[in-house]
C-alpha positions in Angstrom: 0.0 0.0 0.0 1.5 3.1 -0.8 1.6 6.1 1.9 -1.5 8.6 1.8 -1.3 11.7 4.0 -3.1 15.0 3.0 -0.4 17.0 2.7 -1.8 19.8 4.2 -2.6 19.0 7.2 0.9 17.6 7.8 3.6 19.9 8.7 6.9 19.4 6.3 8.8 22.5 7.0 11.6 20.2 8.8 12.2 18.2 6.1 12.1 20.5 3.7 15.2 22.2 5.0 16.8 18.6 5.7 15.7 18.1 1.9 17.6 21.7 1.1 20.7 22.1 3.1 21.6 18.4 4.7 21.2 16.2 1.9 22.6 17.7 -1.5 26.1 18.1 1.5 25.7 15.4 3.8 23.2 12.8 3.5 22.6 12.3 -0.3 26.1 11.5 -0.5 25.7 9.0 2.5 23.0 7.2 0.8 24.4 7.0 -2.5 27.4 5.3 -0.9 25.4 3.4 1.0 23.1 1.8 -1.8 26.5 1.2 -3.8 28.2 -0.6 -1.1 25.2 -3.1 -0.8 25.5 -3.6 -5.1 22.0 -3.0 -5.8 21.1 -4.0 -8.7 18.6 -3.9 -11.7 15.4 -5.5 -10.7 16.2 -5.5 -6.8 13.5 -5.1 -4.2 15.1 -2.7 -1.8 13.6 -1.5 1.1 15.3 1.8 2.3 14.6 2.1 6.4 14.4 5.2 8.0 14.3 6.7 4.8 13.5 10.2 6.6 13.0 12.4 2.7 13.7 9.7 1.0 17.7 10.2 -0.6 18.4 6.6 -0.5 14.9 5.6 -2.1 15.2 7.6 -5.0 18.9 7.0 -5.8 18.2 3.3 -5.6 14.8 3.8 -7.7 17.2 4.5 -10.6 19.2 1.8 -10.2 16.8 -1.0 -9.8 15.0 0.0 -12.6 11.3 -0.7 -14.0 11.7 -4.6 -12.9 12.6 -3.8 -9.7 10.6 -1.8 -6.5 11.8 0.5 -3.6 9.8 0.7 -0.8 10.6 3.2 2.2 9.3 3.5 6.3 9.9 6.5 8.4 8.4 7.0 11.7 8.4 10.7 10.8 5.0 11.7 9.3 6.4 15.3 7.9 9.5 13.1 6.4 7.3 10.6 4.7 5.0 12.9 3.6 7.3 15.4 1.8 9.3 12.1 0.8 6.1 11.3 -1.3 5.9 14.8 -2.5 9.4 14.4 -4.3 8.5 11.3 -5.7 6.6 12.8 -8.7 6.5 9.8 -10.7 4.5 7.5 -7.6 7.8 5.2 -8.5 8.3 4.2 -4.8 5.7 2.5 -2.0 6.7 5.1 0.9 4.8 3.8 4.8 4.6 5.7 7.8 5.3 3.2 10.6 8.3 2.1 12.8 11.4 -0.1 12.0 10.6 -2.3 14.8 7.3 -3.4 13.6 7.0 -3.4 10.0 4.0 -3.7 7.9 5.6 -6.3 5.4 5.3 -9.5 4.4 8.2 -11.8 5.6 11.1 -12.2 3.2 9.6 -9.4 0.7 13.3 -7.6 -0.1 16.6 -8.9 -0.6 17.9 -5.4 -0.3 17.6 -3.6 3.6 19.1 -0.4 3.4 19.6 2.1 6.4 21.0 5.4 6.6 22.3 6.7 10.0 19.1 4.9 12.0 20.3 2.4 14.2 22.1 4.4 16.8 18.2 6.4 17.0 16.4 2.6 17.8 15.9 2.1 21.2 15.1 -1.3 20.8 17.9 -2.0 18.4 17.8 -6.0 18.6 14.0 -6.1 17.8 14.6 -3.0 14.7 17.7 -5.9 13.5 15.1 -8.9 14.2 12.9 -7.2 11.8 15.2 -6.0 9.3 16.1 -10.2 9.5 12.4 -11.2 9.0 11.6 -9.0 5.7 14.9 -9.9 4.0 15.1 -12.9 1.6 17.2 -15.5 2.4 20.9 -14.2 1.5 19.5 -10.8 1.2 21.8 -8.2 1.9 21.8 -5.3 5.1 23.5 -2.3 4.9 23.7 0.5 7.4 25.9 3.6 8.0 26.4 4.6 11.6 28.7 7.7 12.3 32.0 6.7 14.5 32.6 8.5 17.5 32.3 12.7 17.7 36.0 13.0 17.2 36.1 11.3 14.3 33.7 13.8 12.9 35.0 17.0 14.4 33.0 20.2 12.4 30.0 18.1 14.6 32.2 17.8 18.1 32.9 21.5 17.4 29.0 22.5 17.5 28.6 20.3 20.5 31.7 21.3 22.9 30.7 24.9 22.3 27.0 24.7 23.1 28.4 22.9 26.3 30.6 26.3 26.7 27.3 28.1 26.6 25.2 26.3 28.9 22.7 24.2 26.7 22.9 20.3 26.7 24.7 19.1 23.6 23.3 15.6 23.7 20.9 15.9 20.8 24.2 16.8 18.7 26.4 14.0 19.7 23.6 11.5 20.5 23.7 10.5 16.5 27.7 9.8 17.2 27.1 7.3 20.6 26.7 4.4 18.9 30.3 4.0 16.9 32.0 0.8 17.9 32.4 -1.0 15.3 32.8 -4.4 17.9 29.4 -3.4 19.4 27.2 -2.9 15.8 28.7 -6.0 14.4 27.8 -7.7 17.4 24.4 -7.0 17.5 23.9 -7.8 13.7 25.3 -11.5 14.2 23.4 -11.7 17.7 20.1 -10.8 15.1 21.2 -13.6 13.0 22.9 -12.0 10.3 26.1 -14.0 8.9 29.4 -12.7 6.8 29.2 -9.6 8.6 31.8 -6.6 7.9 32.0 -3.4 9.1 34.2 -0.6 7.4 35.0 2.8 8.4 34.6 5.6 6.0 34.8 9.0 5.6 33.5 11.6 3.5 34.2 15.4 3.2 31.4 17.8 2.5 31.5 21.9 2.0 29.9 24.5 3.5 30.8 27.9 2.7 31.8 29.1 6.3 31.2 27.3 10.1 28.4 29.9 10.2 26.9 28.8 7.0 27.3 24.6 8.8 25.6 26.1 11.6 22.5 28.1 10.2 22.1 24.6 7.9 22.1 22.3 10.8 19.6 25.1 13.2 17.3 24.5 10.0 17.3 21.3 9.0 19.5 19.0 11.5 17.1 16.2 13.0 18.6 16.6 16.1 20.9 19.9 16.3 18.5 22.0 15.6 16.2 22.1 18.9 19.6 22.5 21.1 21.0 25.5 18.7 17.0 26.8 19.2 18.2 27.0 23.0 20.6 29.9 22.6 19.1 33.7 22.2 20.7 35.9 19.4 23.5 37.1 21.6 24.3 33.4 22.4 24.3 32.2 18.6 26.6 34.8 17.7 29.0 33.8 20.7 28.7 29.8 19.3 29.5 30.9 15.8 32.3 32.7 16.7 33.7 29.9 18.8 33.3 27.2 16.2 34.1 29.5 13.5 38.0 29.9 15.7 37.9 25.8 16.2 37.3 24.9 12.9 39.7 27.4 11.4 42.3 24.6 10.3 39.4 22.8 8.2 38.7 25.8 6.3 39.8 26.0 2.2 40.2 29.3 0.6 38.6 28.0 -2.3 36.1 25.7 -1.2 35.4 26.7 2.5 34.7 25.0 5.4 35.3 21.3 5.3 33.1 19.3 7.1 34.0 15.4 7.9 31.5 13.1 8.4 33.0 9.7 9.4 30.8 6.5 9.7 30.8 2.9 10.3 29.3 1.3 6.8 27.9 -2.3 8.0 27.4 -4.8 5.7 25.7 -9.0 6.6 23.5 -11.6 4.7 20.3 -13.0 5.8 
């Protein structure tokens, strides 16, 4: 069944500005190298979890072709919704529900795809059990989950100075707590999952200042942007100047800012 949701009554301003400033930078490029490391393929079923506005959905949609199908789940009503609104050929079954309860058949995919969502389960064993269930025999799983907070310092930055300033910085480094790569693959063989690898690897994104990082995570970050909402004018000003004196070794003349994003890229078969 594909998603339905009066778009009007449903309030996408979020992931519209994900949509604009976090995934032509950050996220698009995550899923694209996310979809390529599990090889999909022409006429692959591929179910793309957590999908939030639906990057990894439509890059695979291409890919799999005519004779294939992409289906995508985000808890996030505003996501899926504006997710659908992209999708302006209907090319792409898109469900609001949560990864730890699907509404699919057993075994309907033999590609599950997942984009920076496992460190955000809090049941994570019975989101993996799941992921298991709707995945063909010798399907294919493959999820990114950022390393650590120093290995992905423009973010660490954002988060030690809203520390400085008095706000709680957990909503920024919460998406980096879940990086050992001992841990994830763990969990995925504990699920069931066998020839399990993990691989660590980075990308560089560019924004044209730290500012510029800033104002595009206090409008579209998931999870930055409610703690950078914490801090009056006066306050912001005070942040951006302190990242903007942190991050000064990152910054390109020509380019700008450079902004490392370092993940763990997990890869198993059903």
């Amino acid at each position: 069944m594909v998603y339905n949701s009066d778009a009007s009554e449903v309030d996408t301003t979020a992931a519209e500005a994900f949509e604009k400033f976090l995934v032509p930078t950050i996220f698009g490029p995550w899923s694209k190298a996310m979809v390529n490391h599990a090889d999909a393929k022409a006429g692959d079923r591929l179910l793309d979890i957590g999908c939030g506005s639906g990057a990894a959905a439509r890059y695979a949609k291409t890919i799999v072709g005519k004779f294939g199908s992409v289906s995508a789940i985000d808890l996030n009503e505003g996501m899926i919704t504006f997710a659908q609104m992209l999708d302006k050929k209907n090319e792409i079954d898109w469900q609001k529900g949560d990864v730890t309860d699907m509404p699919y058949k057993d075994q309907s995919f033999n590609i599950v795809a997942g984009n920076q969502l496992l460190q955000f389960l809090p049941d994570k064993d019975k989101g993996l059990s799941e992921m298991k269930r709707v995945l063909k025999k010798g399907g294919k799983l493959a999820l990114t989950i950022y390393c650590s907070p120093n290995k992905n310092p423009a973010h660490e930055a954002i988060a030690k100075a809203l520390k400085n300033n008095g706000v709680d910085s957990n909503a920024v480094t919460h998406p980096f707590s879940f990086g050992d790569p001992i841990l994830i693959g763990d969990l995925i063989q504990k699920a069931g999952f066998r020839d399990i690898s993990i691989v660590r690897k980075q990308m560089d994104s560019y924004f044209n200042s730290a500012e510029h990082f800033i104002e595009s995570l206090a409008a579209g970050g998931p999870s930055s942007r409610h703690a950078l909402e914490q801090l009056d004018s006066t306050g912001l000003r005070k942040l951006k100047a302190e990242v903007t004196k942190s991050l000064t070794e990152f910054v390109d003349p020509n380019k700008g800012l450079r902004v490392i994003t370092t993940a763990n890229v997990a890869l198993a078969t059903a």
